[in-house]
NUDRENDO-249500 format. One line per 5 residues: for each residue x negated, y, z of N, C-alpha, C. Coordinates in Angstrom, 3 decimals. Example, Ala and Ser with C-alpha at 12.3 -4.5 7.8 and 13.67 -1.06 7.14 Angstrom:
-13.190:-5.690:7.800:-12.300:-4.500:7.800:-13.200:-3.300:7.800; -12.850:-2.250:7.080:-13.670:-1.060:7.140:-12.900:0.030:7.870
END
This chain:
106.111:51.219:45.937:106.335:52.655:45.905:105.349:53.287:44.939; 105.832:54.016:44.437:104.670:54.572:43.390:104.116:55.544:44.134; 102.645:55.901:43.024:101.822:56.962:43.669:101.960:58.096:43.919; 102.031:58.599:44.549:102.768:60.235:45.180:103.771:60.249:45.490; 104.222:59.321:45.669:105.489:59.394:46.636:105.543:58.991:47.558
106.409:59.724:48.497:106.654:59.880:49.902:106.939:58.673:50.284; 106.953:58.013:51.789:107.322:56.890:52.355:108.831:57.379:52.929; 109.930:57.190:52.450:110.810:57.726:53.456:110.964:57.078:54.730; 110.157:55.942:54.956:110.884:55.535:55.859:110.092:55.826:57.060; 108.955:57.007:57.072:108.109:57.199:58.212:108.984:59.010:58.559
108.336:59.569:59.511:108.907:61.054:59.853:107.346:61.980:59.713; 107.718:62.324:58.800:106.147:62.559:57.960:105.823:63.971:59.147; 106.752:64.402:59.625:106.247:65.693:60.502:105.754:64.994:62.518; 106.460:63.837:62.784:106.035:63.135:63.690:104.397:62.500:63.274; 104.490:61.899:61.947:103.114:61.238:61.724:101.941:62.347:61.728
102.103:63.311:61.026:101.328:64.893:61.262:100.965:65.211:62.451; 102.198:65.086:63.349:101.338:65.672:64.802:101.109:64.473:65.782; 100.598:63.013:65.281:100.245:62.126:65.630:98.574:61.873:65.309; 98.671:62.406:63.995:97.286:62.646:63.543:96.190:63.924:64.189; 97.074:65.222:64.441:96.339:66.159:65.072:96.136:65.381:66.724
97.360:64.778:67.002:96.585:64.256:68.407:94.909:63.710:68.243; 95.298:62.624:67.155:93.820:61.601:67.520:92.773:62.764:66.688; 92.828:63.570:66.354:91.840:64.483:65.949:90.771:65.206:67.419; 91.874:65.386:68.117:91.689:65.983:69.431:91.040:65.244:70.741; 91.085:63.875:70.705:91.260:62.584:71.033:90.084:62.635:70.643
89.314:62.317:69.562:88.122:62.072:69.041:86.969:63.399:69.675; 87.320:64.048:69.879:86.483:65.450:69.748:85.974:64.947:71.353; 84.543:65.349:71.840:83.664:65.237:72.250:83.973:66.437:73.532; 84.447:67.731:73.057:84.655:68.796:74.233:86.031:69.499:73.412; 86.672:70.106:73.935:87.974:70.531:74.067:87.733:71.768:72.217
88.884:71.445:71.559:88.396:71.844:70.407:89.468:73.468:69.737; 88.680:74.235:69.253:90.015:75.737:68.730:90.479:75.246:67.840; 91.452:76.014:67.824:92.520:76.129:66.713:91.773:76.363:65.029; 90.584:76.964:64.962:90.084:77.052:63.989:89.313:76.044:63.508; 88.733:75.064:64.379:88.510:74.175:63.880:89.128:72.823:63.756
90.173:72.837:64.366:91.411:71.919:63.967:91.591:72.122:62.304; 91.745:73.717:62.146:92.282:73.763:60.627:91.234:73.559:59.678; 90.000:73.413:60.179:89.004:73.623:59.231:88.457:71.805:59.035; 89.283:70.968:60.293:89.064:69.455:60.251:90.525:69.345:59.286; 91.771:69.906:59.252:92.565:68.869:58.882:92.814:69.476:57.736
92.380:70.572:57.547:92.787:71.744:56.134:94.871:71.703:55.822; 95.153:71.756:56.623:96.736:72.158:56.939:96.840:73.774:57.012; 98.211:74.107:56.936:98.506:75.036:56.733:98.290:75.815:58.549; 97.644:77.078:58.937:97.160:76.676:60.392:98.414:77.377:61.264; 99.748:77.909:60.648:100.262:78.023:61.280:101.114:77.005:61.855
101.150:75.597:61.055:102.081:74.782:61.427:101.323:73.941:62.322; 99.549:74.234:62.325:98.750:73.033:63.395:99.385:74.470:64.510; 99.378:75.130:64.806:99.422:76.260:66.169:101.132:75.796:66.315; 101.989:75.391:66.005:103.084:74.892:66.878:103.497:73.315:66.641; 102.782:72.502:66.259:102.172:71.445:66.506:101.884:71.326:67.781
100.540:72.283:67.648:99.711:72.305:69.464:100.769:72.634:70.369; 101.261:73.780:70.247:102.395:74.502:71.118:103.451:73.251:71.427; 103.846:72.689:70.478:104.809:71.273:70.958:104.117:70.116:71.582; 102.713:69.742:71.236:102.450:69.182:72.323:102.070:69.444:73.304; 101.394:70.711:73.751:101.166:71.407:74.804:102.432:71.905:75.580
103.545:71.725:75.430:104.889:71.617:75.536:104.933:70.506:76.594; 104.626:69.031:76.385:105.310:67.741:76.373:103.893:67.310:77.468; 102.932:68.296:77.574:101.771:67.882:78.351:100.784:66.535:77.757; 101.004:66.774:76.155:100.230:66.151:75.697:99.098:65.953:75.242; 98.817:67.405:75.245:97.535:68.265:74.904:97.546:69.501:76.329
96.724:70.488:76.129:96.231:71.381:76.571:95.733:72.089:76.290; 95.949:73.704:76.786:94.807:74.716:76.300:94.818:75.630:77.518; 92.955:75.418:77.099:92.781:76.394:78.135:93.033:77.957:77.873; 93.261:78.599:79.194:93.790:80.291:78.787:92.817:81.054:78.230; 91.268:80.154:78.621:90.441:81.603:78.626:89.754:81.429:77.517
89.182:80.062:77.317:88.899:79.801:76.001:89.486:79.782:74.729; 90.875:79.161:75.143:91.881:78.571:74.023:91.538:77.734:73.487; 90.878:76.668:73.773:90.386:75.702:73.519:91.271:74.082:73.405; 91.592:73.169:72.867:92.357:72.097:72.989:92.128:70.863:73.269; 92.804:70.506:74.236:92.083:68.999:74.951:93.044:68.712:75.613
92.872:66.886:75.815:94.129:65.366:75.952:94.829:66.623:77.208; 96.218:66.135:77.097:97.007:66.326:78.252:97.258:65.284:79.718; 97.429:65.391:80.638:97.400:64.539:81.485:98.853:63.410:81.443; 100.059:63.826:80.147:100.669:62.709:79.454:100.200:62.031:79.032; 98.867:61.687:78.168:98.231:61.147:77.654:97.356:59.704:79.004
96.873:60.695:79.536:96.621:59.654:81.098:97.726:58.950:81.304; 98.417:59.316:82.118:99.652:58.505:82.476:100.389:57.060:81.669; 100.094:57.705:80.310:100.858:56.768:79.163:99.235:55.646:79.619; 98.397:55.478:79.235:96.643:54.865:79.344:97.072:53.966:80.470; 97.858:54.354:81.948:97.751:54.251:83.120:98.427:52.952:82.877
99.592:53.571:82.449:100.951:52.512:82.632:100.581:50.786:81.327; 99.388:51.292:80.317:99.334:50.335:79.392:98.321:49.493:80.340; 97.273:50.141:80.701:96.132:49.058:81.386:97.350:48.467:82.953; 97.879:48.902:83.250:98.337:48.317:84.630:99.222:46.956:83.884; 99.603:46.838:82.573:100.369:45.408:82.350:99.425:44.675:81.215
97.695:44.952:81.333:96.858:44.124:80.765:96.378:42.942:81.773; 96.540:41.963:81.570:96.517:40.931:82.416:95.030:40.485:82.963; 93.780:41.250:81.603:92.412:41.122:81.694:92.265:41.806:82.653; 92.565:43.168:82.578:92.546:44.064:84.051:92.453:43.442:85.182; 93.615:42.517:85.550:94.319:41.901:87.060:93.297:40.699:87.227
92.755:40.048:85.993:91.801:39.118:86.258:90.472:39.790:86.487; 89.611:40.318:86.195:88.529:41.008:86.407:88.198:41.765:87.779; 89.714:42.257:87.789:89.722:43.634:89.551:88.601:42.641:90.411; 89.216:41.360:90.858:88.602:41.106:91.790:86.824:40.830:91.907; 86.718:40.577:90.441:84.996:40.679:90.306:84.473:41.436:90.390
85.197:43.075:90.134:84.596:43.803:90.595:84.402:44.348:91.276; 85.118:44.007:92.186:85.128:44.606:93.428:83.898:43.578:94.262; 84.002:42.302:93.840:82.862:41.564:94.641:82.216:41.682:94.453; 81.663:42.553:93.058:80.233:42.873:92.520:79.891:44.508:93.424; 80.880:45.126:93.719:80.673:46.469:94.505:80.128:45.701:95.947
81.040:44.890:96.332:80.599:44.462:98.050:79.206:44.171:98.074; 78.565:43.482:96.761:77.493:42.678:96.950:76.428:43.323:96.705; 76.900:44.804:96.253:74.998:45.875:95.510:75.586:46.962:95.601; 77.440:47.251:96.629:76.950:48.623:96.959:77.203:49.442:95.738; 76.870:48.895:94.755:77.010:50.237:93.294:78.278:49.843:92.841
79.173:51.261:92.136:80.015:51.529:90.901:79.855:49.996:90.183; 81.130:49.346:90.283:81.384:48.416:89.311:82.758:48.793:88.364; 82.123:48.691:86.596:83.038:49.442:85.595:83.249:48.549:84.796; 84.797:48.133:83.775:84.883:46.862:83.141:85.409:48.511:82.005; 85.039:48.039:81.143:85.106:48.644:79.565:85.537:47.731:78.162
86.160:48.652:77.253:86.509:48.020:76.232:85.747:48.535:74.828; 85.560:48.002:73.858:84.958:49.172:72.859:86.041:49.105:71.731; 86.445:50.602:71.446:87.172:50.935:70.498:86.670:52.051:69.903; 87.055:51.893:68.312:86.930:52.814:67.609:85.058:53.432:67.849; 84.248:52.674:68.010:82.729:52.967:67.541:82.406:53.257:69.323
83.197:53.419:70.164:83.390:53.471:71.420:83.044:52.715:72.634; 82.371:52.959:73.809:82.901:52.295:74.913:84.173:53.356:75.889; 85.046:52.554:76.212:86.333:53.260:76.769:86.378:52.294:78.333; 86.106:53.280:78.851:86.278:51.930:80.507:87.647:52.436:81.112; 88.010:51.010:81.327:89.577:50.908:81.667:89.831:50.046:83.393
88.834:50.115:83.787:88.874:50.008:85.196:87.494:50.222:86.158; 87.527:50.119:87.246:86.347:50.782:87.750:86.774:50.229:89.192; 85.484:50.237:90.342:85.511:50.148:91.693:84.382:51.063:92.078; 84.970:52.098:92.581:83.554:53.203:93.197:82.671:52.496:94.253; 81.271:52.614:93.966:79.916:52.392:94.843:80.422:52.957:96.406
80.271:51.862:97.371:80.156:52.684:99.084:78.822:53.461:99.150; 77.717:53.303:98.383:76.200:53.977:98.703:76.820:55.238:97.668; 76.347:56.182:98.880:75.898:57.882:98.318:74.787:57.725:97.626; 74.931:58.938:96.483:75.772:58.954:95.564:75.922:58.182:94.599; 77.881:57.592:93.986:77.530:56.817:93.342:77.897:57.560:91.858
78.230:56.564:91.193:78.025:56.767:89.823:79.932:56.820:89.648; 80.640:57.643:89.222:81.814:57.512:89.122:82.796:57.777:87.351; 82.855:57.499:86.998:83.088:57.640:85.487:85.160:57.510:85.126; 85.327:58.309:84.497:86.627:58.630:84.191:87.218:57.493:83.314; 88.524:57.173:84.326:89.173:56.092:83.493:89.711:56.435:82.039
89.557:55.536:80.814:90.006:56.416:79.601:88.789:56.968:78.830; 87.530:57.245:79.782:86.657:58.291:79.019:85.631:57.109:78.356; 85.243:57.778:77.229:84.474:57.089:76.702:82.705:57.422:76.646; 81.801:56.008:75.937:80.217:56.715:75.817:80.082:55.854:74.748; 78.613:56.351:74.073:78.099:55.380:72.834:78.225:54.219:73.058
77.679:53.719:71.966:77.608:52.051:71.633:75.612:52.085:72.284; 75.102:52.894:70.862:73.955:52.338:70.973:72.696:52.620:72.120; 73.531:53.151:73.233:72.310:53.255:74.502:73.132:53.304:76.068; 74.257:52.572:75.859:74.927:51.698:77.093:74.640:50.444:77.304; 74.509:50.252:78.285:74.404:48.653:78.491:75.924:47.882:77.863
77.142:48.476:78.714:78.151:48.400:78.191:78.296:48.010:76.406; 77.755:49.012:75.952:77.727:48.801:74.302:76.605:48.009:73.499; 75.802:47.834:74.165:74.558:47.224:73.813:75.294:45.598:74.074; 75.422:45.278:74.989:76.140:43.929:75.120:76.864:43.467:73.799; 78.054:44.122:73.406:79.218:43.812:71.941:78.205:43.719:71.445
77.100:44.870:71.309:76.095:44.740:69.249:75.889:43.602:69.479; 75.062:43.200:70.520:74.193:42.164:70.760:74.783:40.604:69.673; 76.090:40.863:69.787:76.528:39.569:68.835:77.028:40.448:67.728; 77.516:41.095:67.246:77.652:41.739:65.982:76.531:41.231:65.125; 77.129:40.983:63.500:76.186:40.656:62.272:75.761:42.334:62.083
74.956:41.781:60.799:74.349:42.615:60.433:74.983:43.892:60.042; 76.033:43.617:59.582:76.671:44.517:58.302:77.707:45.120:59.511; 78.075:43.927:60.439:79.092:44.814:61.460:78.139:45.951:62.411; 76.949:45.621:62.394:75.876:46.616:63.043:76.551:47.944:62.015; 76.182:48.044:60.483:75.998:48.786:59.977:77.465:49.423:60.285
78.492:49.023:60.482:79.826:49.649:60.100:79.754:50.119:61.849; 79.382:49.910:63.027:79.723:50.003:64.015:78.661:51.570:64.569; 77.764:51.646:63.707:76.474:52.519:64.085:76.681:53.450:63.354; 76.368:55.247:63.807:76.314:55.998:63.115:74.527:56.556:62.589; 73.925:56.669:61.203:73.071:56.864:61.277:72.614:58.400:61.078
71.408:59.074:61.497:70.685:58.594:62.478:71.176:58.180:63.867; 70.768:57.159:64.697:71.135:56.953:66.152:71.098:58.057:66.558; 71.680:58.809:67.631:71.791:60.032:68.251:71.673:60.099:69.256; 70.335:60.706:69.916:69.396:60.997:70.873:69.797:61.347:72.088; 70.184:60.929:73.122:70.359:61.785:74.387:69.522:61.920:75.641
68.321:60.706:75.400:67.578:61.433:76.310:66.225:60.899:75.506; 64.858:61.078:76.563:63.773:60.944:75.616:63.429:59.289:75.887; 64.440:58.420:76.428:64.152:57.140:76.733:65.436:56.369:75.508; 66.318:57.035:74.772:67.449:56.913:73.986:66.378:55.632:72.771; 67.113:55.041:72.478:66.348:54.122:71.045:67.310:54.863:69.633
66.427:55.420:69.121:67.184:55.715:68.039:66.290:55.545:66.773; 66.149:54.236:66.530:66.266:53.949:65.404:66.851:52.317:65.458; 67.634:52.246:63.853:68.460:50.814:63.863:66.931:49.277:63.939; 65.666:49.444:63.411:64.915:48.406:63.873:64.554:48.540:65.224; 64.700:49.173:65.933:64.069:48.784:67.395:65.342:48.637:67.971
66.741:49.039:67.933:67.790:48.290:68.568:68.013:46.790:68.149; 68.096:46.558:66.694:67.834:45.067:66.641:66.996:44.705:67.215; 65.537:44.744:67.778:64.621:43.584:68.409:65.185:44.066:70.175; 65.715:44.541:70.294:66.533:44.828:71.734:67.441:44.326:71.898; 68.553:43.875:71.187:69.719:43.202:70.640:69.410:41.774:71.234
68.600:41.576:70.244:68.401:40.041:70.299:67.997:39.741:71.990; 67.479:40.210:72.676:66.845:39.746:73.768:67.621:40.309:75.128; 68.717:41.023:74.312:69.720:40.986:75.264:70.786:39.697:74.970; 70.872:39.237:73.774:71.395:38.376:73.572:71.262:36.622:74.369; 69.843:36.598:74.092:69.095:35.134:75.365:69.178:35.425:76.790
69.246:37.233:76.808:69.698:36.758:78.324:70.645:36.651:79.089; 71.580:37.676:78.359:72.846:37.663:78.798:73.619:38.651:79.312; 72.855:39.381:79.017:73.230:40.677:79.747:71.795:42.308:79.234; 72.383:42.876:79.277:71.782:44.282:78.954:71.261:45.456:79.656; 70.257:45.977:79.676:70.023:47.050:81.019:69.691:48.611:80.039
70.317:49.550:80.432:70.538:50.686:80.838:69.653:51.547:80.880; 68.440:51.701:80.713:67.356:52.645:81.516:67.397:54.009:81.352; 68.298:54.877:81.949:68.507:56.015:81.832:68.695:56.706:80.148; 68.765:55.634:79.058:69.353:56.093:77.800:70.259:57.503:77.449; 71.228:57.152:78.223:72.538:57.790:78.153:72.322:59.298:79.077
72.412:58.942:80.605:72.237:59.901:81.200:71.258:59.684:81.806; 70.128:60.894:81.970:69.064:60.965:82.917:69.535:60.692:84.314; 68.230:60.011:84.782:68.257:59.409:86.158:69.486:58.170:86.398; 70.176:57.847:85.492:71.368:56.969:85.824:70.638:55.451:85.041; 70.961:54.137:85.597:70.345:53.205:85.189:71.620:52.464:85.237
71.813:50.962:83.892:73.200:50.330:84.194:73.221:49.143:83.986; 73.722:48.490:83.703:73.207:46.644:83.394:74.596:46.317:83.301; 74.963:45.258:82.083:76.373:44.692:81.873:76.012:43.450:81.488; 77.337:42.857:81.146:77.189:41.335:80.901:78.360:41.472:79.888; 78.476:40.610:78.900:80.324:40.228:78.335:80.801:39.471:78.738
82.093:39.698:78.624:83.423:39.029:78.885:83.535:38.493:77.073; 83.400:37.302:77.629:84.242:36.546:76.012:84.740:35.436:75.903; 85.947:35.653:74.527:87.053:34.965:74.500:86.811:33.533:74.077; 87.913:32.519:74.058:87.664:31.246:73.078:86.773:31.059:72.530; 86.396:32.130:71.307:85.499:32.113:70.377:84.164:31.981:70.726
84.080:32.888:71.556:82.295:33.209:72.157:82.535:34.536:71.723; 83.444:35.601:70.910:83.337:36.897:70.742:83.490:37.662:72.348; 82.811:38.837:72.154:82.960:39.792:73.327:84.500:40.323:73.578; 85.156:40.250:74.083:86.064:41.467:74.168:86.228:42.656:74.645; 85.451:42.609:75.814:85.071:43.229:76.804:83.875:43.432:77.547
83.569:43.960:78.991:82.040:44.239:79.310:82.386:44.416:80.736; 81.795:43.938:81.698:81.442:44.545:83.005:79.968:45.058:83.247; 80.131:45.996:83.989:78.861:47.159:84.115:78.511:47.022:86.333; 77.426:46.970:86.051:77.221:47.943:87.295:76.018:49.558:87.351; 76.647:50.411:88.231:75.738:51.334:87.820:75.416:52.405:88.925
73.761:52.997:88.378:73.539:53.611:90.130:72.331:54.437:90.038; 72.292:55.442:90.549:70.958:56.108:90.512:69.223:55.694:90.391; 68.497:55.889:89.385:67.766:55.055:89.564:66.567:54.555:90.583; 66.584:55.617:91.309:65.815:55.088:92.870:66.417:54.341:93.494; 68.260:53.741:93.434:68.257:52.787:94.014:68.353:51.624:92.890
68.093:51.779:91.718:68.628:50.351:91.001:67.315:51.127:89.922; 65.972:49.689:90.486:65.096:49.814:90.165:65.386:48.629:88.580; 64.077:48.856:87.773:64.055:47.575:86.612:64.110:46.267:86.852; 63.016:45.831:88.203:63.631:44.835:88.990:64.865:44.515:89.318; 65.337:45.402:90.032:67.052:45.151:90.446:67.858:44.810:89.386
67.400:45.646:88.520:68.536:46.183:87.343:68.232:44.243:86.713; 67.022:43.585:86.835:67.490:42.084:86.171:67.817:41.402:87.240; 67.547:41.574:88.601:68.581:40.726:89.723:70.198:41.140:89.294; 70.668:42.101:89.564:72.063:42.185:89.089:72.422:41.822:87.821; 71.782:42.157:86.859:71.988:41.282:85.768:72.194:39.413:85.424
71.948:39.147:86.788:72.327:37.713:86.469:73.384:37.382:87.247; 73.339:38.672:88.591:74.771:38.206:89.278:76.177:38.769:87.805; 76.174:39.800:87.317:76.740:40.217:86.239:77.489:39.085:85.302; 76.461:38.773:85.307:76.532:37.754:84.005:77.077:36.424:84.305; 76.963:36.106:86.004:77.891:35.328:86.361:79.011:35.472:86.342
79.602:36.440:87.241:80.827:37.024:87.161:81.492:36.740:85.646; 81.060:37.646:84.673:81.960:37.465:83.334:81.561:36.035:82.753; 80.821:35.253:83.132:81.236:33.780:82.782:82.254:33.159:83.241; 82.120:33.462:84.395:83.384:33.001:85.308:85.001:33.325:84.308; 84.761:34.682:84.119:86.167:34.996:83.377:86.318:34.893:82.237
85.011:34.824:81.391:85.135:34.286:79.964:85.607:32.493:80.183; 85.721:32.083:81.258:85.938:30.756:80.919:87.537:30.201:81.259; 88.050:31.906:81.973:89.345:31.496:82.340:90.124:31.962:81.107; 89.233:32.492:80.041:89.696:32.844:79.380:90.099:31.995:78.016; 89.339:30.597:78.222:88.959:29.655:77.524:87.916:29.391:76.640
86.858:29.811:76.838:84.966:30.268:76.606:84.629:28.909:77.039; 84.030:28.298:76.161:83.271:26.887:76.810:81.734:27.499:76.474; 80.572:26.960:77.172:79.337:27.684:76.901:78.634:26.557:75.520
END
């Protein structure tokens, strides 16, 4: 096809408001109409019935008072129905749930996409209060245990493509710079697992292990997680080895030889 010309064979006004979805999708808190147009530089009356058609179909949302735009609960549902026929899902449930019986805390299995951790299943903690996190929702790479696990085997250069620089700060325990996550990396790497120390959110502490395939690559992550008066640094490396059992176990049904 030559250059500047159209693909006929796509629906260039479907692909348009496929793109304002994941625009919306990406955004951090529910986003206006003005800065939709000022991200996609479109003409802004055609992003305002765009929105209106997916806010139509319950694919989006806006709020009345703000007017603000954010995922529709179609968007859930569709998430719902894809993880319920992932087969990793149906293998994992039960670990985590034995990892809840056995410490009491929030056990969360996550995927990382798109620079992302996205957790796609979960077993809520019986100990008040636990830690409860939205299926679908996502957190960083570089100060989750969850995400710290994947770097941990990432090269160099996939560090660089996977990290935004500067690291971005969220609490005053956050590592943000790229040499002190590498010498953290690595020593999550010998052990097997990753801990949490309130990075992300104050007072919350977390510890994961990977799930990995044939290769020895990660695909995945199981987490446990819990306030930190009850899931001390101690604890946080006792569970870390029950953790790390668990996803051996399933990295090997997965065909993972060590």
């Amino acid at each position: 096809m030559s250059k500047g010309k159209k693909d006929t064979r796509i629906i260039h006004s479907l692909d348009k408001g496929l793109v304002l979805l994941e625009v919306i999708e990406r955004e951090t808190y529910p986003i206006t109409l003005n800065s939709l147009w000022r991200k996609l530089q479109w003409d802004k009356a055609t992003i305002l019935r765009m929105c209106t058609t997916l806010e139509r179909r319950d694919y989006i949302r806006r709020d009345p008072s703000t007017r603000c735009y954010s995922l529709g609960w179609r968007i859930f549902g569709l998430y719902e129905s894809i993880i319920k026929n992932i087969d990793l899902q149906r293998m994992t449930k039960p670990y985590l749930e034995q990892l809840e019986k056995k410490t009491g805390e929030s056990a969360h299995m996550a995927f990382i996409f798109e620079k992302s951790v996205v957790f796609i299943d979960k077993v809520v903690g019986s100990l008040n209060p636990p830690v409860n996190v939205q299926i679908g929702g996502r957190a960083p790479l570089h100060c989750t245990s969850l995400g710290k696990v994947y770097l941990s085997f990432a090269a160099e250069e996939e560090l660089d493509k996977l990290l935004e620089s500067p690291l971005k700060k969220y609490t005053e325990n956050t590592i943000d710079t790229k040499e002190q996550l590498s010498r953290v990396l690595i020593k999550i790497r010998e052990q097997g697992y990753a801990i949490d120390n309130e990075e992300y959110i104050p007072g919350v502490r977390c510890v994961a292990a990977p799930i990995l395939n044939q290769t020895g690559h990660p695909i995945a992550a199981i987490s446990i997680s819990a306030p930190k008066n009850r899931l001390s640094l101690s604890r946080c490396r006792e569970y870390g080895e029950y953790i790390r059992d668990a996803t051996l176990k399933i990295s090997k049904l997965l065909g993972y030889s060590p």
